[in-house]
N, C-alpha and C positions, 0 to 999 in steps of 0.2 A: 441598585435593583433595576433590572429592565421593565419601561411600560408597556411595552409593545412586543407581542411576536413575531408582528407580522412582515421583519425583518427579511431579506432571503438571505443574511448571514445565519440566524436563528431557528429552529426549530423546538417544538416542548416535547420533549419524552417522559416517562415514567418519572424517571429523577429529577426532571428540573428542566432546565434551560440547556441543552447541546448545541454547541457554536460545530456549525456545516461549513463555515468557509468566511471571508473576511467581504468589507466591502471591496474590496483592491481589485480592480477588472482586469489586474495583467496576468498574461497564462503565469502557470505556479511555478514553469521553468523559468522566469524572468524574477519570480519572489521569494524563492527559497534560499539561504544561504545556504555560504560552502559546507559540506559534510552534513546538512539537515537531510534529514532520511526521511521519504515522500510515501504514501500510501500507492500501491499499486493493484487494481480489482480486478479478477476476471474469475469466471467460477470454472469452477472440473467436476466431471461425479465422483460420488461420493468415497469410492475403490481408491481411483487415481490419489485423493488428497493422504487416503488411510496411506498407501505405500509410499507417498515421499514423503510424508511425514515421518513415517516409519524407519525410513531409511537413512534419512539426515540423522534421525536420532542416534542408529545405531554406528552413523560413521564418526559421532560425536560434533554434529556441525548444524548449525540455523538452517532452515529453512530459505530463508535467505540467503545465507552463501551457497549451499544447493543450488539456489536458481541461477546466481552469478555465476557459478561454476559452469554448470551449463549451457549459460548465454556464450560464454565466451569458447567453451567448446562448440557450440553450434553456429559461433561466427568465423572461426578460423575455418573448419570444415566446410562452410557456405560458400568462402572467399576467396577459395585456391585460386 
């Protein structure tokens, strides 16, 4: 059991105890393993989320391969 929250791995929410991050100070690209899949944040309104959500559903595909899909069309296109 933890004595302390006053951890900056640590935070108390409703449920309990939510670990935020570790003590490890090296960026996350240097602490991830291969194929560990990383959080990525940025907000959109509200519209935008409904329609590619919407839309990945109906093409049958994540959300996230959605986004990869599109990275990599909007780097090939970027890079002529």
């Amino acid at each position: 059991m933890l004595k302390s929250l006053s951890s900056p791995c640590c935070k108390k929410v409703a449920s309990g105890v939510h670990m935020t991050g570790s003590a490890d100070k090296r960026p996350p690209e240097e602490t991830a393993s291969d194929g560990e899949n990383k959080t990525l944040n940025f907000k959109v309104d509200l519209e935008f989320k409904k329609e590619f959500k919407g839309f990945a559903g109906s093409q049958g595909i994540t959300m996230t391969e959605l986004l990869k899909e599109g990275f990599e069309l909007s780097k090939k296109k970027r890079l002529k």
